[in-house]
C-alpha positions in Angstrom: 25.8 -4.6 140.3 26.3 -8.6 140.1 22.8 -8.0 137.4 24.7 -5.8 135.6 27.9 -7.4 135.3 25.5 -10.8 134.2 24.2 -9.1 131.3 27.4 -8.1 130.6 28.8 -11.3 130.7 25.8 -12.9 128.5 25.1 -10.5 125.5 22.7 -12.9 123.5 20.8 -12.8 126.8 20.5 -8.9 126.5 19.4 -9.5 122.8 16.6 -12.0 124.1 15.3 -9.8 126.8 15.4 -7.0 124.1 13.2 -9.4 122.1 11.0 -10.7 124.9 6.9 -10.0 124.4 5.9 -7.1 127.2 4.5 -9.0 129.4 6.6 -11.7 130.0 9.0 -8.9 131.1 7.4 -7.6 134.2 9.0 -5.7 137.2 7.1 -8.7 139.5 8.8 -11.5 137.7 11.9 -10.1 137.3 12.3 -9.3 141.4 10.7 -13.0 142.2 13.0 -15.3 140.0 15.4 -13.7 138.5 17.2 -17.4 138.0 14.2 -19.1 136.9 13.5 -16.3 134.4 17.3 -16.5 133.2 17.1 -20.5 133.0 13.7 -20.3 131.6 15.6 -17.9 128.7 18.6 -20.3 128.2 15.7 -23.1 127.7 13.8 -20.9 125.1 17.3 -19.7 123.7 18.3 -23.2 123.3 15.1 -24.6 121.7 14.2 -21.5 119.1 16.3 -21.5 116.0 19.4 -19.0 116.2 17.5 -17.1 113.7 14.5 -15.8 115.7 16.9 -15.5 118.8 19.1 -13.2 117.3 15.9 -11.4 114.9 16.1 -8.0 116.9 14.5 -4.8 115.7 17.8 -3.6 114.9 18.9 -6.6 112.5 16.1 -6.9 110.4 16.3 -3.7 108.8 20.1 -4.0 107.5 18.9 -7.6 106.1 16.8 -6.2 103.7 18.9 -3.2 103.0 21.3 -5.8 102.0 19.0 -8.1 100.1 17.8 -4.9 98.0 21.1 -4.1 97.6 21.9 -7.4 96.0 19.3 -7.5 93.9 20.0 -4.4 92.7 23.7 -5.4 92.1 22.6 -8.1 90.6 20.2 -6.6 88.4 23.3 -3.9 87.1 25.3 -6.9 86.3 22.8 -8.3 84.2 22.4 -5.3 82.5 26.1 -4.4 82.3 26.8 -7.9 80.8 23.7 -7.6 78.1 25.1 -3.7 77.5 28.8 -5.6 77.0 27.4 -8.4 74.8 25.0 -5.8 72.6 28.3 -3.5 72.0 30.3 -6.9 70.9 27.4 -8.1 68.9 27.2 -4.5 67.6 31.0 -4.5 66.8 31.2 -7.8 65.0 28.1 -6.8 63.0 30.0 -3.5 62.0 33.1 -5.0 61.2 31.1 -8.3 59.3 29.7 -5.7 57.4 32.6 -3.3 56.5 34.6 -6.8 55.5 31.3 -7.4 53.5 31.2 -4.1 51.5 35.3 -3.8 51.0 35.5 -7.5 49.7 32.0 -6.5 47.0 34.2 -3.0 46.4 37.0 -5.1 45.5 35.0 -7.9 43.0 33.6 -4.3 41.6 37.0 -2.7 40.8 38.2 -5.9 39.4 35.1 -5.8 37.0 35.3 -2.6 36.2 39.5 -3.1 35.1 38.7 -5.8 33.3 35.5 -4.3 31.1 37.6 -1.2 30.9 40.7 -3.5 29.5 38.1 -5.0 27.0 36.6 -1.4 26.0 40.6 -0.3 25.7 41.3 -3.1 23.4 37.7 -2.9 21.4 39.0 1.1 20.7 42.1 0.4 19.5 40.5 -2.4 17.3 37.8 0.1 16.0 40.7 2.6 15.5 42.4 0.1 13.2 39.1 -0.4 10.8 39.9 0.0 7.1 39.6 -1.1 3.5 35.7 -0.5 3.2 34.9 -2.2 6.5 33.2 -1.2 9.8 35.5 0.4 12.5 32.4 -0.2 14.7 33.7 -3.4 16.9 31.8 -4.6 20.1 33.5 -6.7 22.3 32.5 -9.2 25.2 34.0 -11.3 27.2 33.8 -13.9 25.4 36.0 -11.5 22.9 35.9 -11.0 19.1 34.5 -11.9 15.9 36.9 -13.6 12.6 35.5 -10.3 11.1 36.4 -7.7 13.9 40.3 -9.2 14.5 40.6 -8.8 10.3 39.2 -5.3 10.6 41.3 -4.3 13.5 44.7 -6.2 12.0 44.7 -6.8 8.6 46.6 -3.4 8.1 49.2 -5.0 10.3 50.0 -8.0 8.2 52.5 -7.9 5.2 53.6 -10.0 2.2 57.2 -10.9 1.9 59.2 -11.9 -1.0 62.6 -12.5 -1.3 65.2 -13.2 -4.4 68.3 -14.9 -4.8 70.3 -13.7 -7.6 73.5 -15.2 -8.9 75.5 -12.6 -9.3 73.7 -9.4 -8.2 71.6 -9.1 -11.5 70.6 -12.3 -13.0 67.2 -13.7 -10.9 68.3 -17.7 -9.6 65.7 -20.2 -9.0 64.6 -20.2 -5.2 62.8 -17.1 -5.1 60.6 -16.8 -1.9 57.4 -15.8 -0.8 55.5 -15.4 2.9 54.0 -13.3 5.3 55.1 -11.5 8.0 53.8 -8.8 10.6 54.6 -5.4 11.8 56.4 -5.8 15.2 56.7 -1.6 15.8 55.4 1.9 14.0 58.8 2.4 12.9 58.8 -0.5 10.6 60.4 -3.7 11.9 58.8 -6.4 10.3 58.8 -10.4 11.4 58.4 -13.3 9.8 59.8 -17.3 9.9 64.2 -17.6 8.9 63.1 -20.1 6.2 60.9 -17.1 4.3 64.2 -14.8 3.8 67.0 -17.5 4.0 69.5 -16.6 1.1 67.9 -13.5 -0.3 69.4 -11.2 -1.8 66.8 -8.9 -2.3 63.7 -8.7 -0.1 60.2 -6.6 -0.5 57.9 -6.1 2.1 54.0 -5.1 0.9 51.7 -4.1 2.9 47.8 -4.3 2.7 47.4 -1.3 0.7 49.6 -2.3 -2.0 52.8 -0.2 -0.7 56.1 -1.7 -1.7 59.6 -1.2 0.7 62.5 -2.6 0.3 63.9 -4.5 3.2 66.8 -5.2 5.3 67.8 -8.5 7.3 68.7 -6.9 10.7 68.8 -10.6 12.5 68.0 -14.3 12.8 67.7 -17.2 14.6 67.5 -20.1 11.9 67.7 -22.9 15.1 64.0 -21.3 15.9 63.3 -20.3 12.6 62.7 -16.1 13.4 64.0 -13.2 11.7 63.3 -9.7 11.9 63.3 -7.4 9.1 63.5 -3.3 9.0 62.0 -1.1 6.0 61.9 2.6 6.1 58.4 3.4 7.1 56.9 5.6 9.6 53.1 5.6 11.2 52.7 1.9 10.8 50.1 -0.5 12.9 52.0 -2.9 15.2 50.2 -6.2 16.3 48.9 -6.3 19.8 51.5 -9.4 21.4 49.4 -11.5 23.5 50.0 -14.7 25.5 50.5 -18.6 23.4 50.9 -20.2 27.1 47.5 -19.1 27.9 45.7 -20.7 25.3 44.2 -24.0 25.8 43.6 -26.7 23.6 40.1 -25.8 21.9 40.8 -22.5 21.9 39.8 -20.4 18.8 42.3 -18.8 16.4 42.5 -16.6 13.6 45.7 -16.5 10.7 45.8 -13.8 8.4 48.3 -14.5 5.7 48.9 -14.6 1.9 48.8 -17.5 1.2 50.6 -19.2 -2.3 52.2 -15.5 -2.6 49.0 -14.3 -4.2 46.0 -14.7 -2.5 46.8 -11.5 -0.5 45.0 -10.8 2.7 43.9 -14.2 3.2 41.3 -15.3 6.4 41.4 -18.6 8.1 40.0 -19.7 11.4 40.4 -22.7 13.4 40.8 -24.1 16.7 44.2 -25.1 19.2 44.4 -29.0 18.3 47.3 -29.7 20.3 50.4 -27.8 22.6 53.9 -28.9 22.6 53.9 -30.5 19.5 58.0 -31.5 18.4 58.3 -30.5 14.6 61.5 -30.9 12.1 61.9 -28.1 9.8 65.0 -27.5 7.9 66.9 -29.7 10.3 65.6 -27.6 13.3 63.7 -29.0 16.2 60.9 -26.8 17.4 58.3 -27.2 19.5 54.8 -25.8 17.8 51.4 -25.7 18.4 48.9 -27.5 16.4 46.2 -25.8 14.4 43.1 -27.0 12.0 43.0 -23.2 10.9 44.8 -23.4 7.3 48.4 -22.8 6.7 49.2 -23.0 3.1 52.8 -21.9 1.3 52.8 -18.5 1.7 51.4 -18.1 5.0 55.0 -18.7 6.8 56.0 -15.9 9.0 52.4 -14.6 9.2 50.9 -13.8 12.8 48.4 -16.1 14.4 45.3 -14.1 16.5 43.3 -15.4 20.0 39.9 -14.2 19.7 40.8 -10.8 21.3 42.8 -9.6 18.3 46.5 -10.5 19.7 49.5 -12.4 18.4 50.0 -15.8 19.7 51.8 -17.8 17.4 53.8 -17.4 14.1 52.4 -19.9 11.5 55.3 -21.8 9.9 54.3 -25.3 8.8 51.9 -27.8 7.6 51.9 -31.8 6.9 50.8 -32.1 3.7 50.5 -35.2 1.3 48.9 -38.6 1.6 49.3 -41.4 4.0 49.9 -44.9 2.6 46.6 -45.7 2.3 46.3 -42.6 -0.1 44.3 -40.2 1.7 44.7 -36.9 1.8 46.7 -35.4 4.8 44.4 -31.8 6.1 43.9 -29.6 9.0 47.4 -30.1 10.4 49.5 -26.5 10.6 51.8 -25.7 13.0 52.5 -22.2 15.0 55.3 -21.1 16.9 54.3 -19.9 20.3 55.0 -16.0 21.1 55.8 -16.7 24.1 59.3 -19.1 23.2 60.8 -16.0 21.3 59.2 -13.0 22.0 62.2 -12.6 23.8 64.3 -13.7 20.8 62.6 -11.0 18.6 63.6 -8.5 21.1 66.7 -9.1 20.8 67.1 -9.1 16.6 65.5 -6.0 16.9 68.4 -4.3 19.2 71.5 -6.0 18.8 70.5 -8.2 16.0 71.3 -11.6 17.5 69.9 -13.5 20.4 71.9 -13.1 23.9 70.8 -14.8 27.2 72.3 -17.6 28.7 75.0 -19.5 27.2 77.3 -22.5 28.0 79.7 -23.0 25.4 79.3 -26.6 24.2 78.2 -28.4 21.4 75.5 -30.7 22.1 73.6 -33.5 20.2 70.0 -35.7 21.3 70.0 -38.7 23.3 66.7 -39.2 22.4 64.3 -42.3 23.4 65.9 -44.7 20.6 69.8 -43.9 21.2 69.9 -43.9 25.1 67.6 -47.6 25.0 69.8 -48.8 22.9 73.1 -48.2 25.1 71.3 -48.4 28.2 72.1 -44.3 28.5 70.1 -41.8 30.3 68.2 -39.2 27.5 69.8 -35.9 27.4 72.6 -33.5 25.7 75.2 -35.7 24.2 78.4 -32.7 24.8 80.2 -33.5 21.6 82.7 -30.8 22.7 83.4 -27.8 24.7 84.9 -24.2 23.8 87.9 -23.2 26.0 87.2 -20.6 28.7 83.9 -21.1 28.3 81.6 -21.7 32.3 80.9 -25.1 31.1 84.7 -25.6 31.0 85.2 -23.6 34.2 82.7 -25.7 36.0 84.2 -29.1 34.5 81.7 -30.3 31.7 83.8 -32.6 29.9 83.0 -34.1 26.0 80.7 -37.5 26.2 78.8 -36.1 29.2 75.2 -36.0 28.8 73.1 -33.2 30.7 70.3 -34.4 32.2 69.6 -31.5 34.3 70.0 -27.8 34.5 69.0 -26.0 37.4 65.7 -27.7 38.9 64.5 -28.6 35.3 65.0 -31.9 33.8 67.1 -32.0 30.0 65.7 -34.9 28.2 66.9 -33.5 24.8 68.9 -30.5 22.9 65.3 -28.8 22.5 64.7 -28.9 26.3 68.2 -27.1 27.2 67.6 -24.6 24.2 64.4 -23.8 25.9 65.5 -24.4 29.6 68.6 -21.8 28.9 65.8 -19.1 28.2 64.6 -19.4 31.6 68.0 -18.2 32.9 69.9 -15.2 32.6 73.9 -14.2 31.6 75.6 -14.1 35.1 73.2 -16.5 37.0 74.9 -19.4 39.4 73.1 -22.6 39.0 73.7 -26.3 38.8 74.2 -28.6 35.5 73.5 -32.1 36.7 75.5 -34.5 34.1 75.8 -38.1 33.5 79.3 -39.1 33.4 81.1 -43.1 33.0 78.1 -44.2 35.2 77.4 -42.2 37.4 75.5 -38.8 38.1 76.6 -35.8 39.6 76.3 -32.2 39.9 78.5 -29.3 39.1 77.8 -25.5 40.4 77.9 -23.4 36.9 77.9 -19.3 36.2 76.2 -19.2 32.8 78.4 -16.8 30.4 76.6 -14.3 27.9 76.2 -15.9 24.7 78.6 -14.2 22.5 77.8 -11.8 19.0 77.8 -14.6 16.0 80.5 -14.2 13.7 80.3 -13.6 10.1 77.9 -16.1 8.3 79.9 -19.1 6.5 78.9 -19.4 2.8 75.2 -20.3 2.2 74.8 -23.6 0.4 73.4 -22.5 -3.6 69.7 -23.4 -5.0 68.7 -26.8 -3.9 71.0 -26.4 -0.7 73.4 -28.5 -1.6 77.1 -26.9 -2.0 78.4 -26.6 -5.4 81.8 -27.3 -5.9 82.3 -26.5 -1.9 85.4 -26.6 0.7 85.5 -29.2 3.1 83.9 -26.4 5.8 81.3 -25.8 3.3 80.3 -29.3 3.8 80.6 -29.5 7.4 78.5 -26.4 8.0 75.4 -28.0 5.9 75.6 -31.0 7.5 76.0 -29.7 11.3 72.9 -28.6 11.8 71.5 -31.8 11.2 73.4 -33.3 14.0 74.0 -31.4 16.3 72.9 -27.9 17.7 74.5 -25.0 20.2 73.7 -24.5 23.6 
């Protein structure tokens, strides 16, 4: 009993009989010395490591079930981990290479729009082939030839003249002559202000020799544009392209006629300059410079980029001799599409220009004046119309306007052009120079008004004859001052 309640009072001694070799547990030695045995086990017990003491037959089997367990979680981990990095690896490759293939679908379409835009423009130039010469027009990117732009537009351009007479019946002295192009199928015509300016009469030819007569339907003589209308049907309109794309280098072609006979002229040259401030007629205008040649006669007529569309009207050239007595070549002048494309809109429907307005007379502060009085450079407001938003926003005569909106006014040219960029009813600011000091006024721009009926034109050389006091004042205006 007391045995029994030992062994149950010293399990790890159980576990190391358990273990014991056989003949170390005899019956003999176990009835002998039972406390000898038992402190000869508490010596071995204490001496082995806890490991062998406790290795029973029982334990040693669950060990290794555990260990192969182990390894064999182990080993599933591994595998799930390289399964979870192939399917990531897999899944970036996929979506690498859909991203690959949409962004090469995209550079394709883009391709593809523009050589179909170049083919689009190459049939409509091969549809416009004429007058004895090949239709057949390749184009490449690089676009057109001199030859191909005649062929495809030489059907567009017209010759313009214009006659003053006295009286209705007797022909005056002033008779004009220039170019012009058809603006839409149902025959409105363009050309420069200075080509039609006190006609009475105007003709409009086109390249196969048909004659119409011709209407004035509107013009701006500050930017030199007018549009005409003759009763035609079926004509070929010019393909309007973009002047503030072009760079400086850039190749052009002007078709024109020029000296009023040489009909159906061809010139080609290059863009020598951008933003070039010519006088003509007492208008400002800012032009761009070409080597290609404009002579007299070629006002009004359309100036080509190399893929056959209009970007500039030709107006002008410096001609004559410097003072060292050469000759003065290769300097004409266009004005770019893009400043009145707008403008030529608007002749066509309501036969003035609208857009912005803001009812004051201005003149230039330019470099010289505003050095000399120590003066910013701007719009000098020579006066301002009653009721008008300049008024209601307290623009007051002798301010100058330096500013409109976020872009700088240096001169009346700049707010001309500035005023384009805005629309009738838009709230902006007008920043002004005033006894001093600057400032800025919130403004509402009106809706320039419909002109009023013309005053009397000044007769032949341009000077009046015999003229009223307001005769005088309207020739001479326009040479100092301008409308904004």
């Amino acid at each position: 009993m007391e045995e029994e309640q030992w062994q149950e009072q010293d399990p790890l001694e159980q576990t190391r009989e358990t273990a014991m070799p056989i003949e170390d547990a005899s019956p003999e030695a176990q009835t002998e010395a039972p406390e000898e045995v038992a402190s000869e086990q508490v010596e071995e017990t204490m001496v082995q490591p806890p490991v062998e003491a406790t290795a029973s037959v029982d334990v040693q089997p669950r060990s290794k079930k555990w260990i192969g367990f182990s390894v064999l979680a182990a080993v599933l981990g591994l595998g799930i981990i390289g399964a979870a990095c192939a399917v990531t690896a897999s899944v970036i490759n996929r979506r690498w290479e859909e991203q690959m293939a949409q962004a090469q679908l995209q550079t394709s379409q883009q391709i593809y729009a523009l050589q179909q835009q170049i083919q689009e423009q190459a049939d409509v130039m091969a549809d416009r082939g004429g007058n004895g010469v090949s239709n057949t027009i390749t184009v490449n990117q690089e676009g057109m030839t001199p030859s191909q732009i005649y062929a495809g537009n030489v059907a567009s351009v017209v010759a313009i003249s214009g006659q003053k007479t006295a009286d209705g019946t007797n022909p005056a002295p002033g008779a004009s002559t220039g170019s012009g192009f058809v603006l839409t199928e149902d025959g409105y015509v363009v050309t420069n202000y200075h080509v039609v300016e006190q006609a009475n009469t105007l003709t409009v030819t086109t390249s196969d020799s048909t004659e119409y007569d011709a209407s004035l339907v509107g013009y701006d003589s500050n930017n030199d544009v007018a549009v005409l209308k003759i009763e035609a049907q079926n004509l070929q309109p010019v393909v309007i392209g973009s002047s503030d794309r072009l760079l400086v280098g850039d190749q052009v072609v002007a078709i024109g006629n020029p000296l009023g006979k040489l009909t159906s002229t061809l010139t080609v040259g290059y863009i020598s300059a951008k933003d070039r401030t010519v006088s003509t007629d007492g208008s400002v205008i800012y032009m761009m410079q070409t080597d290609a040649a404009i002579n007299a006669g070629n006002s009004g007529g359309p100036l080509f980029n190399m893929l056959g569309q209009v970007v500039g009207i030709t107006t002008a050239k410096y001609s004559g001799s410097v003072s060292s007595g050469a000759s003065i070549e290769g300097i004409g002048f266009a004005i770019p599409i893009d400043d009145v494309i707008g403008m030529l809109e608007d002749l066509k429907d309501y036969g003035y220009v609208t857009g912005a307005y803001l009812g004051v007379s201005v003149q230039s502060m330019d470099q010289t004046i505003s050095s000399m009085y120590g003066l910013p450079q701007g719009s000098y407001v020579a006066s301002v119309e009653s009721d008008s938003c300049a008024q209601a926003a307290g623009i007051m005569p002798k301010d100058i306007i330096t500013g409109l909106g976020a872009y700088p006014i240096t001169s009346n040219l700049d707010l001309t052009r500035v005023l384009r960029k805005f629309q009738p009813g838009d709230e902006t600011t007008v920043s002004i120079y005033r006894a001093g000091k600057t400032m800025q006024l919130s403004i509402v721009l009106d809706s320039r008004p419909a002109p009023e009926t013309a005053a009397p034109q000044p007769d032949g050389d341009g000077v009046p004859q015999d003229g009223s006091f307001e005769e005088w004042y309207n020739y001479f205006a326009p040479f100092f001052q301008g409308e904004g």
